[in-house]
Phi, psi and omega in degrees: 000147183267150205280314173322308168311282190328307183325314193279347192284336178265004179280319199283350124346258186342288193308313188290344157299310171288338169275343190264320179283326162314305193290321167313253153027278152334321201266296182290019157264345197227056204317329211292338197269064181298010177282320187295353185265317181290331183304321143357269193308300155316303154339281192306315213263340159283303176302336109359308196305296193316291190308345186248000191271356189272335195259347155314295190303319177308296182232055173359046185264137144343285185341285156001263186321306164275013143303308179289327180298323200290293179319297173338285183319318208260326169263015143300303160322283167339270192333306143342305198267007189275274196330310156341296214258359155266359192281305200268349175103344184280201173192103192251110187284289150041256196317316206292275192320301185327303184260065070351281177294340166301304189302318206283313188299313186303324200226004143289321209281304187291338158290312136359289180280065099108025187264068220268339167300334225260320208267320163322295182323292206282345197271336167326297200285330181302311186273000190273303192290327193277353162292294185316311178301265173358282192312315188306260189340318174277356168296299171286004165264017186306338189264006163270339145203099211301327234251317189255328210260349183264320173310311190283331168306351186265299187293301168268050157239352158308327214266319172269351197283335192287328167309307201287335202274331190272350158306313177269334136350277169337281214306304195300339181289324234008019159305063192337299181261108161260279190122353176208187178261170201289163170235103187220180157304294195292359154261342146341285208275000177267342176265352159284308157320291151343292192290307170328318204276345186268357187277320187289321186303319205284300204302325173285328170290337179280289175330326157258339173269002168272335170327278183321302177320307182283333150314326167242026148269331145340279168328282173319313184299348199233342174265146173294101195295333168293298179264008182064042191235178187270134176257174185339285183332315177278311144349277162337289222291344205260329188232319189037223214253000176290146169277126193285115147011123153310349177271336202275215176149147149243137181255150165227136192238155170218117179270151191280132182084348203315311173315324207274318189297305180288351179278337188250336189244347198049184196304350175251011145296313165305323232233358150293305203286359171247333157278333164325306181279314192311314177301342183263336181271350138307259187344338188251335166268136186250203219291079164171341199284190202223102187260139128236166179275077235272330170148151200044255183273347217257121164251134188227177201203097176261120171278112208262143162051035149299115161281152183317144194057035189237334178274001192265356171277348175304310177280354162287328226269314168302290197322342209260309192299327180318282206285344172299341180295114182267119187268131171294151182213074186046058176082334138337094180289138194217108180270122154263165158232174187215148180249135207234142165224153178213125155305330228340118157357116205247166171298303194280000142092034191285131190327201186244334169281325168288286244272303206326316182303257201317318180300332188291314177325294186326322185295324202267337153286346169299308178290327151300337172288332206150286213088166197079038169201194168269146162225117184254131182318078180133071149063043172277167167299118174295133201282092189319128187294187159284114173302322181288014193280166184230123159224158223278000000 
């Protein structure tokens, strides 16, 4: 082996160190993103590798040599499951292990029997299909930010294909028994590779995931964090001052008694019975409409491409579901009700702040009504509750 070599197996330590100590760095500001911890883990168990595969090079013991593989597998793998586990959001550990342990058996098993070409070969290709498989997760998660996320599926797959070359070197060599570790051109040039694709790897990865980060502060900004619905704000920010459509509608919901439900059961009993109603007004929304959470007990529900007289059977079809839902409450069924105002879409075309105004008159003539029922908004006639309703 040459001083050159050596030179490149410790720069490519060194980088995959300085990148394993960044994403460690990274995690920890940013605890919720456990992708940065397993890629983290997966790194140090390559750079383990590295160091021992270095000490391989020196001094040509088995031992080495099924160090550097067991380590090699198991932060490759890791890494898999770094990918994996940004594609789907899970982290399988399982999975992780299965292909470890297959790749640690393809090239360990054949060092053993004294076949150490045999084992280099397979350990090549065991790490060339875990780039690839990687680069694949990160392919198909591309549409979530195309551009950093394609670069890195591109790095690992230059990265495995410089693996797959030094495989085939072996093979065209036919040398089964070496006695050292291999020396060719194509371990050169993979490790030159190698060191590009983990500097361009760290540098897209940081990059996407502060992507991510500042997306979900976005996020985190427009949302309700108890039901996962658009809180006021985003609602506004979304319609403003614009004018609404004769196709259009607001709906406003207010559950009924809602004080009384947190003064006898307390707040994460309230804080059931508001996630409750958010799932029947998902489940009740179709593809454009717009459900939020306007603040405390209080919802709104804007509807696109409604025909006339259809949004105030929308909100009956919510109310009747609402109050048949029985909510557990530390073993206690628990019946709500809900109060309704519907806006319905006017000729004049009046702004999203008018109509809110009127759906809201309407709530409160709901609530002066009885409560439990519908109301429609300019003195319309009110939709009739279920004479069998229970209110809470």
């Amino acid at each position: 082996m040459t001083l050159d070599y050596n030179s490149l197996l410790l720069a490519l330590g060194v980088s995959a160190a300085c990148l394993a100590v960044t994403l460690m760095g990274s995690w920890l500001v940013r605890r919720a993103e456990t992708v940065l911890l397993t890629a983290t883990i997966g790194l140090v168990l390559v750079v383990s590798g590295i160091f021992v595969y270095s000490a391989y090079v020196n001094r040509p013991e088995p031992a080495f040599a099924i160090g550097s593989f067991v380590l090699f597998h198991a932060g490759f793998s890791t890494i898999w499951g770094a990918g994996k586990q940004f594609l789907t959001g899970c982290l399988s550990i399982p999975a992780i292990a299965i292909r470890a342990l297959a790749a640690m058996i393809s090239s360990v098993a054949p060092m053993l029997a004294g076949y150490d070409g045999l084992a280099f070969i397979a350990d090549n290709l065991a790490i060339a299909l875990l780039l690839f498989a990687t680069a694949r997760q990160y392919w198909l998660a591309r549409a979530e930010v195309p551009a950093p996320i394609l670069g890195i599926a591109a790095l690992y797959t230059a990265t495995a294909i410089s693996f797959v070359l030094c495989a085939g070197v072996l093979i065209a060599d036919g040398k089964l028994v070496l006695g050292a570790a291999p020396s060719n051109w194509a371990e050169d040039l993979s490790l030159a590779v190698c060191i590009a694709g983990m500097t361009g790897i760290g540098a897209l990865s940081l990059a996407l995931h502060q992507w991510r980060l500042a997306a979900r502060h976005r996020l985190e900004a427009i949302t309700d964090p108890l039901t996962g619905l658009l809180n006021r704000r985003a609602v506004f920010d979304q319609y403003g001052t614009r004018p609404m459509g004769t196709t259009t509608a607001v709906i406003v919901f207010d559950i009924d008694h809602f004080k009384s439900v947190n003064d006898r059961y307390g707040h994460a009993a309230g804080d059931r019975v508001i996630t409750v109603f958010a799932e029947e007004l998902q489940a009740h929304c179709s593809a454009g409409d717009t459900a939020a959470r306007l603040g405390g007990e209080e919802f709104a529900l804007v509807l696109k491409e409604i025909m006339p007289g259809r949004a105030e059977l929308v909100a009956e079809r919510i109310r009747r579901a609402f109050e048949a839902r029985e909510i557990d409450i530390d073993g206690q069924m628990l019946r709500c009700t809900v109060s309704v105002g519907v806006a319905p879409g006017r000729s004049q075309m009046p702004d999203f702040d008018t109509m809110l105004s009127a759906a809201d008159k309407a709530l409160y003539a709901a609530k002066r009504g009885g409560r439990n029922r519908v109301e429609l908004a300019a003195h319309l006639r009110a939709v009739p509750a279920e004479v069998s309703r229970t209110a809470s």
